[in-house]
ZALOKE-259566 format. One record per atom (N, C-alpha, C): x, y, z. Coordinates in steps of 0.001 Angstrom, whole numbers, plus 500000, padded with zeros to 6 digits. Example, Ala and Ser with C-alpha at 12.3 -4.5 7.8 and 13.67 -1.06 7.14 Angstrom:
2
513190494310507800 512300495500507800 513200496700507800 512850497750507080 513670498940507140 512900500030507870 
//
This chain:
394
347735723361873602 347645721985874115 346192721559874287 345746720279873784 344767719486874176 344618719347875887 342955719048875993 342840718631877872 343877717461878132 344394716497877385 345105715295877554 346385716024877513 347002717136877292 348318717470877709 348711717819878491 348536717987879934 348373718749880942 349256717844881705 348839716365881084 349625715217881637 351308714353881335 351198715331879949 352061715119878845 353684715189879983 354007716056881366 355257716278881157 355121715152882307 354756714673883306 354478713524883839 355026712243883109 354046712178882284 354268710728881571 355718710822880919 355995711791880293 357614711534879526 358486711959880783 358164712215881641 359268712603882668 359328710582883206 357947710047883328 357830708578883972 358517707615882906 358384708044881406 358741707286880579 360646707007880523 361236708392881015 362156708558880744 363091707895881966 362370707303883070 362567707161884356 363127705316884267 362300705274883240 362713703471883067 364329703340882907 364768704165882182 366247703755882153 366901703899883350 366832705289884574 367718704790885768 367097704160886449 365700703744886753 365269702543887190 366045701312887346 366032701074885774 366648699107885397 368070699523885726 368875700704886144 369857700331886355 370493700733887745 369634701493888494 370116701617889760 369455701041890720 368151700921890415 367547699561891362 368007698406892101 368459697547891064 369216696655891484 370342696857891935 371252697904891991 372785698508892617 372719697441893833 371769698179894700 372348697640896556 372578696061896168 371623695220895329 371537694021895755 372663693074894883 373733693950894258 374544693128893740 375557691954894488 375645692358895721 376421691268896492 375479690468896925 374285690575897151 373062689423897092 372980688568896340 373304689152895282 372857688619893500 374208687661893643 375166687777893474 376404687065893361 376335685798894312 375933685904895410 375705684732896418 374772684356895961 373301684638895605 372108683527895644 372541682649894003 373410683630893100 373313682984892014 374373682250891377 375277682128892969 377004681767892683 377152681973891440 377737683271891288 378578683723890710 379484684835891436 380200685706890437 381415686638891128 380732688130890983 380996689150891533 380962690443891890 381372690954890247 382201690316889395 382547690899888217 381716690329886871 380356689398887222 379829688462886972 378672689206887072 378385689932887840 377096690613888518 377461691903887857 378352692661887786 378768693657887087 378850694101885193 378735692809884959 378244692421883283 377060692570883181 376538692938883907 374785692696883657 374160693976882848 375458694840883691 374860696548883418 375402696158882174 376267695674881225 376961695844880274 376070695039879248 375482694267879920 374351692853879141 373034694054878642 372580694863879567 371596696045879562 372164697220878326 372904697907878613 373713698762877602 373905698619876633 374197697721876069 374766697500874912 373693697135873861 372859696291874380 371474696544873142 370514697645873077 370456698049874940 370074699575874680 370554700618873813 371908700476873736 372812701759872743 371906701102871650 372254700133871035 372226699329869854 370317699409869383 369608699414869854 367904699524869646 367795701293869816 368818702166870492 368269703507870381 368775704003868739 369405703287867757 369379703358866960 367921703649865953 366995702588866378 365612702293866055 364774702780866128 364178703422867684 363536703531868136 362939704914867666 363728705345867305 363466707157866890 363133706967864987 363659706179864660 363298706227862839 361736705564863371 361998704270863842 360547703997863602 359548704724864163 359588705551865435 358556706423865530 358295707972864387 359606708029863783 359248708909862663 358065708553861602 358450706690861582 357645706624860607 356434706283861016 355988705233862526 354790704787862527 354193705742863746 355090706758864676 354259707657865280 354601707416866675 354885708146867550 355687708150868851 354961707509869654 353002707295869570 352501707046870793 352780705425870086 352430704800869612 352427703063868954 353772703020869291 354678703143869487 356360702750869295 356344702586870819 356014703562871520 356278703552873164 355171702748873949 353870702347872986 353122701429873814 353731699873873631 354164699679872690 354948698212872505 355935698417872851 357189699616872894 358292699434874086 357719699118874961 356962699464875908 356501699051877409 355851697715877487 355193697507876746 354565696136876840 355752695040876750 356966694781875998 358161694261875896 358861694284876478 359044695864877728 359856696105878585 358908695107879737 357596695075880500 356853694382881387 357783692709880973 357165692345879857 357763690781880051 359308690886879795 360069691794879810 361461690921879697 361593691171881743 361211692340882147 361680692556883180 361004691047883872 359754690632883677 359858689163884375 360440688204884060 361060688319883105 362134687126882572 363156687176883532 363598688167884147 364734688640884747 364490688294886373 362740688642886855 362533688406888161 362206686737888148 361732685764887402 362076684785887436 363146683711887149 364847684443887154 366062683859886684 366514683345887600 366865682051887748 367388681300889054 368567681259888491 369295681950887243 370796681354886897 371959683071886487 372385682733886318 373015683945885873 373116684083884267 372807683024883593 372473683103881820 371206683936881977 370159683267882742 369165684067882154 368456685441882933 369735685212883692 369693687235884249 369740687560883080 371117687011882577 371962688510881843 371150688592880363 370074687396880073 369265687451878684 368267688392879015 367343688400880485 366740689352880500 367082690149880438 368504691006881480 369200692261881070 369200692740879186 369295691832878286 369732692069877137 368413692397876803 367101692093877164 366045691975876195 365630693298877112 365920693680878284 365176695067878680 366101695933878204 367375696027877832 368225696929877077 367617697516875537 366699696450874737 366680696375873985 365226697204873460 364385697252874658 363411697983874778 363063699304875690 364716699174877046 364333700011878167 364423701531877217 364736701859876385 365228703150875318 363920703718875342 362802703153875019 362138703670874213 361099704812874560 361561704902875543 360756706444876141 361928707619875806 362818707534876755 363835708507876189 364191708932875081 364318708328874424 364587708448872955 363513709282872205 361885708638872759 360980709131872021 360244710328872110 360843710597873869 360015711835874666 361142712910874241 361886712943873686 363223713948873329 362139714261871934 361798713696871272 361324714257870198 359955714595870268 359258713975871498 357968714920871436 357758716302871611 359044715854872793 359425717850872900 359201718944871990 360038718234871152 360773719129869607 359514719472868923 358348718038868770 357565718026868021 356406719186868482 356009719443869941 355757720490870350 355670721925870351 357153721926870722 357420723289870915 358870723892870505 359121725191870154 360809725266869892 361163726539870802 362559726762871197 363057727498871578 362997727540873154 362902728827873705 362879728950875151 362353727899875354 360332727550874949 359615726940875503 359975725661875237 360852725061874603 360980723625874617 362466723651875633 362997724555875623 363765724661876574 363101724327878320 362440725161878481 361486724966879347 360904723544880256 360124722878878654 359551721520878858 360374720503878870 361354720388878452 362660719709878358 363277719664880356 363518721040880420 363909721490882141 362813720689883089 361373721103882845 360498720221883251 360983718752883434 361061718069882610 361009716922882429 362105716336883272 363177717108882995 364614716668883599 364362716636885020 363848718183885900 363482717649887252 362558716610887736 361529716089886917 360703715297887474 361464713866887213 362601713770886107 363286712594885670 364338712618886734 365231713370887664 366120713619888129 365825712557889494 364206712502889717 363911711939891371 364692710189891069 364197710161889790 364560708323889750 366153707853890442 366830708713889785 368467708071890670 368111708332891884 367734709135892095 367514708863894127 366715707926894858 365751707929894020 364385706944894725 365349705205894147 365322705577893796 365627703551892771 366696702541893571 367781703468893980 368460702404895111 367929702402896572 367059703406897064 366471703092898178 365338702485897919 364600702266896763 363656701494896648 364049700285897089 365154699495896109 365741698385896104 366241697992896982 366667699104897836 367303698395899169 366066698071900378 365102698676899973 364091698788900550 363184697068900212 363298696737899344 362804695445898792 363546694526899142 365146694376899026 365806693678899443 365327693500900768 365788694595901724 365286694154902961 364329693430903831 363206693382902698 361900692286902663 361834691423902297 362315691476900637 362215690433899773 363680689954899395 363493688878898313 364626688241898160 365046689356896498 366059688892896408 366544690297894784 365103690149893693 364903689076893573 363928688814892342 362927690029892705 362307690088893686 361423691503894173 361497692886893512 363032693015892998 363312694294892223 362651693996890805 363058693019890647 362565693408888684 360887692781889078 360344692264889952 358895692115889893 358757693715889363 359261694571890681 358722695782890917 358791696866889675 359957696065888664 360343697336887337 358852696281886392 358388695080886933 357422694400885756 355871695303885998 355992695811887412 354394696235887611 354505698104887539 355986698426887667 355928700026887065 355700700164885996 355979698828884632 356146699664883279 354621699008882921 354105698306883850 353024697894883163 351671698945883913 351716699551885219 351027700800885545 351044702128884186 352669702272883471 352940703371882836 352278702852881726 352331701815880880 352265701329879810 350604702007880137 349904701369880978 348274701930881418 347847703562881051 348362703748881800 348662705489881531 348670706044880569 349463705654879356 349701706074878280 348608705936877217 348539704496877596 347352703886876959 345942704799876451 345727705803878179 345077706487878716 345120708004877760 346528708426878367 346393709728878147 347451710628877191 348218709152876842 349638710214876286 349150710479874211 348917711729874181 348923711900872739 349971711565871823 349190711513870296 349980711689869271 350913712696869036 352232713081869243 352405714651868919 353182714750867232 352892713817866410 353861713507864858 352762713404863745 352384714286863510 351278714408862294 351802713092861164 350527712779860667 350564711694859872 351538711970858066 351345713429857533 351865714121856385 353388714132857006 353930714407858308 355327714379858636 356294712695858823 355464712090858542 355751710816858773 357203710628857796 357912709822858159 359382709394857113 358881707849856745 360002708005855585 360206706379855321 361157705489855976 360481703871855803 361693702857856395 362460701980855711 362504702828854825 363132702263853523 364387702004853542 364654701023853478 366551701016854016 367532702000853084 367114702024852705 368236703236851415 367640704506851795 366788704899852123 366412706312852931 366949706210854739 366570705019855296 367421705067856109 368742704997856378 369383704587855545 370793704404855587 371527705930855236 370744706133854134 371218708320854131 371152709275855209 370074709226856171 369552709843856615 370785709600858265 370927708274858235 371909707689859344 373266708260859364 373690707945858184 374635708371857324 374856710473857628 373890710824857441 374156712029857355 374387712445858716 373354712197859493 373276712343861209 374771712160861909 375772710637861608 376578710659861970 377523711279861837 377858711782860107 378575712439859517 378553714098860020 377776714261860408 377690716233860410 378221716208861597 379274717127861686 380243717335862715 379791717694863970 378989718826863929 378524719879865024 377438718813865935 376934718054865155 376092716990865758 376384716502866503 377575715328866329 378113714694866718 379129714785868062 379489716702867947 380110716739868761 379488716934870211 378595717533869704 377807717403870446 377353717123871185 376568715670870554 375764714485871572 377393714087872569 378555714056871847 379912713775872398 379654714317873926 379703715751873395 379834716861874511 378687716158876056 377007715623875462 376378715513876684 376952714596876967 377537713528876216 377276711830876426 378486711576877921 380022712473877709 381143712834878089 380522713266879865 379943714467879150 379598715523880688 378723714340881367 377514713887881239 376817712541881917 377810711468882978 378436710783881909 379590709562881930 380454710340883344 380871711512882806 381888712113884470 381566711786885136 379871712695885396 379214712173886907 378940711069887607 378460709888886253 377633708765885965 378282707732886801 379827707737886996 381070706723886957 380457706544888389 380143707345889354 379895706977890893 379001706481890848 377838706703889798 376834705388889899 377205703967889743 377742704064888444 378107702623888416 378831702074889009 380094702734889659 380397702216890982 380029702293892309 378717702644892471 378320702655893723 378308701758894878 378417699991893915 378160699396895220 379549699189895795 380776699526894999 382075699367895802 382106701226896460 382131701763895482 382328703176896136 381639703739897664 380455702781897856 380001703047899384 379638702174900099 379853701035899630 379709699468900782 380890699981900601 382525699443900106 383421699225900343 384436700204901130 384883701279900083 385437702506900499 384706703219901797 382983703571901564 382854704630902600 381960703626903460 381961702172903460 381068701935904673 380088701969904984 379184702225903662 377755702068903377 377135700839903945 375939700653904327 375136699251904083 374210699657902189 373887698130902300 373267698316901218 371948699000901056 371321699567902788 369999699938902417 370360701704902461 370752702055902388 371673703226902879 371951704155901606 372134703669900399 372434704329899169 372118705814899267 370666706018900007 370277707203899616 371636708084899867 372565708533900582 372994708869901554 374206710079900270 374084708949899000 375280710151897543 373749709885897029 372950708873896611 372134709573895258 370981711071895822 370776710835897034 369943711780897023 370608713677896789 371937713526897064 372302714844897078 372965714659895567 373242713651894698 372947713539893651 372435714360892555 370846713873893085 369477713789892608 369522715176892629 369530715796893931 368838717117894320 369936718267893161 371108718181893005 372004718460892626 371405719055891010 370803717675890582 370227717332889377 368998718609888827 368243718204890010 367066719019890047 367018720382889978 368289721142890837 368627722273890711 369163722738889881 370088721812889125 370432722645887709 369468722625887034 368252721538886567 367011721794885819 366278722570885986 366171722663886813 365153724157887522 365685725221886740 367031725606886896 367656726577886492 367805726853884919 368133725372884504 367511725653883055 366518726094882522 365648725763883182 364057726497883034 363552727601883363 364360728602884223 364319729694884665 364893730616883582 366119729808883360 367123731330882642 366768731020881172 365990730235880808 365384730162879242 364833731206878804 365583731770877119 364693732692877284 365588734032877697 366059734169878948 367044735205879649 367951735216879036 369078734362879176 370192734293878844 370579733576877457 371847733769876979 371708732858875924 372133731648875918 371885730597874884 372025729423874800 373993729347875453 374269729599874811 375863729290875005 376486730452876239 375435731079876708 376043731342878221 375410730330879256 374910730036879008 373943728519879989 375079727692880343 375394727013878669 376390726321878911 377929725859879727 378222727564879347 379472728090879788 379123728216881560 378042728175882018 377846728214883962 377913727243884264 377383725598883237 377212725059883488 378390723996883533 379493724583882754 380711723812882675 381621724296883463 381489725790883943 382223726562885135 381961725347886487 380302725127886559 380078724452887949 380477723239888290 380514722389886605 381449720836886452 382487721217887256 383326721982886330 384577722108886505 385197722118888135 384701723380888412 384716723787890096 384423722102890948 383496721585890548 383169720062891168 384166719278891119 384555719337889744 385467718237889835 387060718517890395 387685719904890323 388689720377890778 388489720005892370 387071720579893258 387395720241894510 387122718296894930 386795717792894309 386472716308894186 388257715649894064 388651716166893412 390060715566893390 391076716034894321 390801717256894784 391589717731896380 391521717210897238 390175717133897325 389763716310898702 390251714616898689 390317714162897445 390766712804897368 392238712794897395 393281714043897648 394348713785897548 394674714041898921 393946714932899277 393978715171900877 393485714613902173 392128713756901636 392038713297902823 391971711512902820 391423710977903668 391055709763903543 389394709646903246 389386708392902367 387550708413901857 386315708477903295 386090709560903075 385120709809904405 383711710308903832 382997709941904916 381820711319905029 381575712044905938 381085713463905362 381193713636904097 381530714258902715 382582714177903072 383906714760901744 384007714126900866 383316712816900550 383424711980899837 382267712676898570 381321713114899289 380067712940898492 379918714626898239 380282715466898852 379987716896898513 380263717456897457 381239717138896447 381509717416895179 380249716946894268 379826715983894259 379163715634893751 377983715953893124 376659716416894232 375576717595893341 376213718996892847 377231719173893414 377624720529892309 377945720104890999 378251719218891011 378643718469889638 377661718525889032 376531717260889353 375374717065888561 374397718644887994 375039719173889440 373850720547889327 374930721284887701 375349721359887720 376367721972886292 376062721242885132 375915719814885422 375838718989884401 374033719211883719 373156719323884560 371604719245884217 371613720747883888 372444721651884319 371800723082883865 372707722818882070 373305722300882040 373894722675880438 373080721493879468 372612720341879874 372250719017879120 371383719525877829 369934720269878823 368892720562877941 369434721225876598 370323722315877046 370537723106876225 371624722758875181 372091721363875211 373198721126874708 372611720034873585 371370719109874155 370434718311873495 369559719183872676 369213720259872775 368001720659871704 369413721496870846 370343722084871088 371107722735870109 371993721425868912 371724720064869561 372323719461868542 370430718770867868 369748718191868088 368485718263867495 368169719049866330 368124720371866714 367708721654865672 369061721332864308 369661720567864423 370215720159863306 369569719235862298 368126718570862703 367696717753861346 365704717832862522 365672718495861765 363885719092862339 363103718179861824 363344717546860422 363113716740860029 363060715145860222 363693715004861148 364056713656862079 364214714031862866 363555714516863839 364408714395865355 364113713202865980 363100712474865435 363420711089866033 364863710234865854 364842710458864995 365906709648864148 367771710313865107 367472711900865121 368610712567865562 368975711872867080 367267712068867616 367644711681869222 368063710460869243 367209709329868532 368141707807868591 369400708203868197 370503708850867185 371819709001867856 372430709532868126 371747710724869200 372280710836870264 372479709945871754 371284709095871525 371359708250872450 372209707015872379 372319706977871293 373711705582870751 374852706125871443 375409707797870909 376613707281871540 376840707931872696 375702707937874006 375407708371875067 375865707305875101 374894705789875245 374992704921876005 375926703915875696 376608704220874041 377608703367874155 378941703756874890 379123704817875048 379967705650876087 379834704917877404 378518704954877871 378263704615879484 378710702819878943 378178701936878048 378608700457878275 379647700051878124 380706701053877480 381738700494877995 382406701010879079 382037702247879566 382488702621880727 382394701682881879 380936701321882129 380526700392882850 381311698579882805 381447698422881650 381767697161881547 383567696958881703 384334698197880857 385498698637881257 386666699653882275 385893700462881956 386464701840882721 386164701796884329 384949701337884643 384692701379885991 385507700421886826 385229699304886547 386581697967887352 387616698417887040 388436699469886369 389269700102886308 389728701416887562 388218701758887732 388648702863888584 388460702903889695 387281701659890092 387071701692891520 387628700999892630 388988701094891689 389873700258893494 390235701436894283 390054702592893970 390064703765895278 389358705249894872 389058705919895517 388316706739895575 389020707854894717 390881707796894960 391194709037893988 391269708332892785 391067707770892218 391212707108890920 389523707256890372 388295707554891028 387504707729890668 387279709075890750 388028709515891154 387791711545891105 388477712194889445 389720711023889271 390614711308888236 389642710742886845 388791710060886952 388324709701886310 387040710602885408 386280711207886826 385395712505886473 386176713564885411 387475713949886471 388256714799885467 388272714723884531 388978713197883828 389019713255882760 388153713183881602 386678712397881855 385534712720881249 385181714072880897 385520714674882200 384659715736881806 385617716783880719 387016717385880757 388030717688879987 387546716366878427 387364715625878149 387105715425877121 385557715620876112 384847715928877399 383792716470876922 383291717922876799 384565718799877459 384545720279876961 385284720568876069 386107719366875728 387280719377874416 385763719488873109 384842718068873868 384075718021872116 383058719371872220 382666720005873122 381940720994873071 382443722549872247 383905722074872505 384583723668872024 384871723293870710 384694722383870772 385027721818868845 383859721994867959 383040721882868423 381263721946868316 381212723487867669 381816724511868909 381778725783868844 382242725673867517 383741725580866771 384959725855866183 383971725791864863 383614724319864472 382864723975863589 381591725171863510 380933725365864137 379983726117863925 379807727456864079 381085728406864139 381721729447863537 382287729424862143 382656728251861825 383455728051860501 381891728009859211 
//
């Protein structure tokens, strides 16, 4: 590593932070949002879906074109695009042009994630990207915790618009930073073409290869289980458990911590153990989460805190298997991993937008209907993992 890398897991851990930022930030202040901007609670709830859906749809992009023009240029104009849409959004007196800003930071919020997955790769392989990857995940893990107490924290001062000021002067501090210190890591001779008939093969192939696919399935699935209490957070703990809105910390932080500890752990047993025993602890600890998450919802009434204790065991299962589940579908096209990680991130997040836009107003009229819901995510995402296996024995 260069003296300028030292900084390297910082910045992609900050880069990668923009996405639960723009979307848990604003959580507390959705019943704010609905009153100052008369509209409805299911009105305010499209927004995440207004965000998602061009996000899925641009993580398509974001990874070919840094193949071809180079990871640090791709992520300094994501950020510069992400700064002005997020003020488009803190100056919306209507609910059209919330949900246009939502669409135009969807459309750019990708572009760290997407791109810091392949700097990794471009780095380092094996344990040690195992490693830097684990890195990254704990320092990425603080954002769901910090972001709704931020927001509730702003609310409490300011009026909602205060939140997306605050996502206009983070990405434009990071955008600084980078500016600063974040290297090239994509040699100029490795560069691809953007040739639409080379891209269209190359797309083409990515989607098509099974083990890939099942793959990204497998994280996108295991995520989405946990994910569902985010996106229902502001009914799942104003409503059910009696939250205020400044209060959030109260599930993301044991969340978060949840998070952190399985990353840690990924980063420890790298290297030790093997890839597909990682996995297998890490779907034991889902599992165990979600089995006692649905007892307790059959047994008791929504309390705390029984409500929330399933929960970092979850995440903690879910972050110890991710890393290892993201670089084992990657190492399938070395040759693109930009290109691979944009889709993996497609059908991550098209998973989460319609979850969000469908599945969730589906599940959050009670607490056991959101436990049944984990379940079943997660059983369909050890379905695509063992299929993954099947294929890649064959």
């Amino acid at each position: 590593m260069n003296r300028h890398n030292r900084y390297l897991v910082f910045l992609l851990a900050a880069l990668t932070m923009i996405g639960p930022f723009t979307i848990d930030t604003y959580l507390p202040a959705f019943p704010a949002m609905a009153q100052s901007l008369h509209t409805t609670d299911i009105a305010i709830q499209q927004t995440l879906a207004a965000y998602l859906i061009p996000f899925a749809f641009m993580m398509l992009w974001h990874g070919a074109l840094s193949d071809a023009l180079g990871r640090r240029r791709v992520i300094l104009v994501g950020l510069l695009l992400f700064f002005l849409s997020s003020l488009l959004c803190a100056f919306a007196t209507g609910i059209e042009t919330l949900l246009l800003g939502r669409v135009l930071q969807g459309l750019t919020a990708g572009t760290g994630v997407i791109v810091s997955r392949a700097m990794v790769r471009d780095l380092y392989g094996g344990a040690e990207a195992q490693k830097l990857m684990a890195q990254v995940s704990i320092l990425f893990a603080v954002a769901p915790a910090i972001a709704p107490i931020i927001g509730g924290w702003i609310l409490q001062y300011f009026e909602w618009h205060g939140i997306f000021f605050f996502l206009a002067a983070f990405s434009f501090m990071l955008l600084l930073a980078c500016a600063l210190w974040l290297p090239e890591t994509l040699a100029l001779e490795t560069r691809q073409s953007l040739h639409p008939v080379t891209l269209w093969h190359a797309y083409r192939r990515a989607f098509s290869h099974h083990e890939f696919r099942r793959l990204s399935f497998a994280t996108a699935l295991n995520f989405v289980a946990g994910f569902i209490y985010i996106l229902a957070s502001p009914v799942f703990l104003i409503r059910h458990l009696g939250v205020s809105s400044n209060s959030f910390g109260i599930m993301f932080i044991p969340v978060v911590l949840g998070m952190m500890v399985g990353s840690y752990l990924s980063g420890r047993t790298a290297g030790k153990i093997s890839t597909l025993a990682t996995v297998k602890i890490g779907y034991a600890l889902m599992a165990s989460a979600a089995a006692l998450n649905l007892v307790i919802n059959l047994s008791l009434p929504p309390s705390l805190p029984w409500a929330i204790v399933p929960l970092p065991i979850f995440t903690c299962g879910m972050a110890l298997s991710m890393p290892t589940l993201q670089l084992m579908a990657l190492d399938h096209f070395p040759e693109r991993r930009g290109l691979a990680s944009s889709c993996m991130g497609v059908i991550q997040t098209g998973i989460m937008a319609v979850t969000a836009a469908v599945i969730v107003p589906l599940l959050w009229g009670s607490t056991l209907t959101l436990a049944l819901g984990m379940v079943g995510f997660l059983c369909l995402g050890a379905a695509a993992f063992l299929m993954s296996r099947r294929t890649a024995v064959k």
